[in-house]
N, C-alpha and C positions, 0 to 999 in steps of 0.2 A: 325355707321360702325366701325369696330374693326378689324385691318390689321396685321396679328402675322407675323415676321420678325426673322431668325435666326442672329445671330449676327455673325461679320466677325473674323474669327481666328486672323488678326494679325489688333493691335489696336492701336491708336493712343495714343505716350506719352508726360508726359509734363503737363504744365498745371499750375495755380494758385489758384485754387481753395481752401477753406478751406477742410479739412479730411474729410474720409467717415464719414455723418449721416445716419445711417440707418435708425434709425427711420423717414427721411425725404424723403425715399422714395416713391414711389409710391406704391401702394396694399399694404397697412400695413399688413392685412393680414399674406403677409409671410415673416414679421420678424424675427420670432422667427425659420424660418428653415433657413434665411440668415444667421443671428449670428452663427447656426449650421455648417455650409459651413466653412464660414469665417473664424472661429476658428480653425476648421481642417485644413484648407488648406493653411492659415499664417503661422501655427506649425509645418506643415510637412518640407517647405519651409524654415522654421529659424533651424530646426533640421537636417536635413540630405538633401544636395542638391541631391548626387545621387540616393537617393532612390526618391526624387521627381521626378526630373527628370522622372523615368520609371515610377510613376505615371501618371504623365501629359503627358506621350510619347511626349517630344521633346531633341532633339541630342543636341550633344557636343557645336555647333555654337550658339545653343540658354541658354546656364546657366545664360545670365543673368536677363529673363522670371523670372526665381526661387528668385533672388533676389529682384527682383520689388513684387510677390505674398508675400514675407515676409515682405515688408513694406507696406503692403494694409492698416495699419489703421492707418498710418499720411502721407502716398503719397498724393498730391495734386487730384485735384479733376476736371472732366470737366462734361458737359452735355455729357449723352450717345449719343445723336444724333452728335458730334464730337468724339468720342470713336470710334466707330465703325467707319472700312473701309472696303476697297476691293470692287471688283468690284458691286456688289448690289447697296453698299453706293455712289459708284463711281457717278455708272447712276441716283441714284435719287438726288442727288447732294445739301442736305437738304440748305448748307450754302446760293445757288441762290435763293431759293423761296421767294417769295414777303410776304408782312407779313400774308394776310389771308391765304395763303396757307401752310404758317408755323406756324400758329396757329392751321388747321384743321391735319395738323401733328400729333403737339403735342395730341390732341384730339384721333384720332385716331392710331398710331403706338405705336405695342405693340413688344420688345425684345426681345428674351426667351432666356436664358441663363443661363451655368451647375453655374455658382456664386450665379447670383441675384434672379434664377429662371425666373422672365421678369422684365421691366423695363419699363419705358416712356422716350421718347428720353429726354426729362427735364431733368428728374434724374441725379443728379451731382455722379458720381463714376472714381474712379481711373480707370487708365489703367493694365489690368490682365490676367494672363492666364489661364484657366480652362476652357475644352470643356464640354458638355453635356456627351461625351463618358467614362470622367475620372473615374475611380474608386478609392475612395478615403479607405483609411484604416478602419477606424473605421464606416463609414457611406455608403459606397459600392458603387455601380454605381448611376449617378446623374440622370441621365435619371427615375430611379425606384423612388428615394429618393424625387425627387417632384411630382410627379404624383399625391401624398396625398393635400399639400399645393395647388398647383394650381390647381385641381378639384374644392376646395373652394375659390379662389380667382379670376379666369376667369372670372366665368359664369356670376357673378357680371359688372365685366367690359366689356363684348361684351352686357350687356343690353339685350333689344328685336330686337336689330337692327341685320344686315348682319356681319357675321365673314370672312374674306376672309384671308385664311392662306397660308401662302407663306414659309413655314418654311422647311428645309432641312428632312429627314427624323432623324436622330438624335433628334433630337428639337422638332418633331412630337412625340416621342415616350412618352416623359414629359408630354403629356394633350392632350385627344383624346374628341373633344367635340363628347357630348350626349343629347337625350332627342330633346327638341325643338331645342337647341342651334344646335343641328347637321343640321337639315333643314335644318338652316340661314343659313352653311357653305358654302364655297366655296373654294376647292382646285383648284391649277393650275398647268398644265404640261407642259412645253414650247417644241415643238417639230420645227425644223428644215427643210423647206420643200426643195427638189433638185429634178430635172428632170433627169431622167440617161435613154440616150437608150430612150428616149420619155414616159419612164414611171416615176412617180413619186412615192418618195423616202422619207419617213421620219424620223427622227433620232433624237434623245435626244443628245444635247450638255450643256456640264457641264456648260462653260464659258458664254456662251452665254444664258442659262437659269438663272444665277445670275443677268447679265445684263437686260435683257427685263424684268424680275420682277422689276427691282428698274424703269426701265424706264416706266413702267406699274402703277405704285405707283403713279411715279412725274404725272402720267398725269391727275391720280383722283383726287390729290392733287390739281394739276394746275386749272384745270376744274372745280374744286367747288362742283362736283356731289357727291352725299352719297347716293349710291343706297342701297333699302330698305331689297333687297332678293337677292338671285341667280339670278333668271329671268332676274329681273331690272338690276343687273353684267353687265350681255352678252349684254344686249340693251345699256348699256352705255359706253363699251366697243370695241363694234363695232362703233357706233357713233365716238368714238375716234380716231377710225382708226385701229385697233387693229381685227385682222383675229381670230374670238373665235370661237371653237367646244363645245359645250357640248357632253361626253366622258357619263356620267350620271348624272341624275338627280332624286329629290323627293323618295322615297321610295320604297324598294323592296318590292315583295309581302304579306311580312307577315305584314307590315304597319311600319314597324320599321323606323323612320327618320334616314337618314344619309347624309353624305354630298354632296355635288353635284361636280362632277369633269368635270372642264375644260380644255381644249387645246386649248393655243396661239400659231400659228401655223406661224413660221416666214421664208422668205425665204434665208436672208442673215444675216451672222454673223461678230458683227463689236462690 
């Protein structure tokens, strides 16, 4: 099983770690488009704050983001699964998990992100700013710029097993699995259930669909299960406790695989 994870805007700083290794990364693979990243997005940051700035779209309160990006290659260093916060990170809460469940972690979550392209919560990297949305000067929007890299680096790493992607739409746009890999898929929609008037009511919530994803994580995590496909998803899912719709499934009719969409259908928001 292979659980793809967008990563949270604002991230944890600090750290002891020795400086970014790239090459100690995970999917060596896509070295050689990190360095590419890297290098732009260090130089933009050491050369001109306010044009970074309007790159990176963040305001006046936050300049000193720009100065952290321009120290990206001797900043200290931590595991991405302490890197990343906000509410997803919140709910699955990596630091509590016992050790087998934070070994089948490490095993299966996958990052994606406009820097490293993705990551393994392992991976030792500094704290950074740069969204999937950034459009960088010389290398253009991040979302287009890996698309290439991670077509060849994924498909590797979700294996023959179940992909279950949880990733925002930004971060979806960087690798759209294909082929078989699409089958294994499995998107999720968290939808909001309310009674109004006796009738019921359903509703996409931002906040709250960051949350029940990470708490939906910790619980495969907790649980020990690694289901094989879709199918096996919703049946282990519901065992969980977890209210699932499949929204669609297995192939349109011209045979083409693609992914299977679900709805976590929750009634209160907390």
């Amino acid at each position: 099983m292979l659980v793809l994870l967008p990563p949270s805007e604002g991230k944890a700083t600090g750290g002891s770690g020795d400086p970014l290794d790239l090459g100690g990364l995970s999917l060596p693979g896509l070295s050689a488009a990190r360095a590419e990243v890297l290098e732009e997005l260090v130089a933009l940051c050491a050369a001109d704050e306010e044009k970074a700035r309007e790159v990176l779209g963040i305001g006046e309160g936050l300049r000193g983001e720009v100065a952290k990006n321009a120290a990206l290659r001797t900043a200290p260093t931590r595991p991405a699964g302490e890197i990343y916060t906000g509410v997803l990170y919140d709910a699955l809460d990596l630091s509590s998990l016992d050790a087998a469940a934070r070994s089948r972690a490490g095993r299966t979550l996958l990052v994606f992100s406009g820097l490293w392209g993705a990551v393994r919560i392992s991976d030792r990297i500094p704290s950074y700013r740069c969204s999937m949305g950034v459009k960088l000067p010389a290398l253009g929007g991040l979302g287009a710029y890996w698309r290439g890299p991670l077509a060849e680096a994924v498909p590797g790493a979700a294996g023959e097993g179940l992909v279950l992607d949880l990733r925002s739409a930004a971060y979806a746009t960087a690798w759209k699995p294909k082929g078989a890999v699409a089958g294994r898929t499995a998107t999720v929609r968290v939808l909001q259930s309310k009674i109004v008037g006796g009738v019921e009511k359903r509703s996409v919530v931002s906040h709250f669909n960051k949350a029940t994803k990470g708490r939906l994580v910790r619980d495969l995590l907790v649980s020990g299960a690694e289901p094989a496909g879709p199918a096996e998803l919703v049946d282990v899912l519901r065992e969980l406790g977890h209210t699932v719709e499949v929204r669609s499934s297995a192939a349109p009719a011209g045979g083409t695989a693609r992914p299977w969409a679900l709805d976590v259908v929750v009634t209160g928001v907390h």
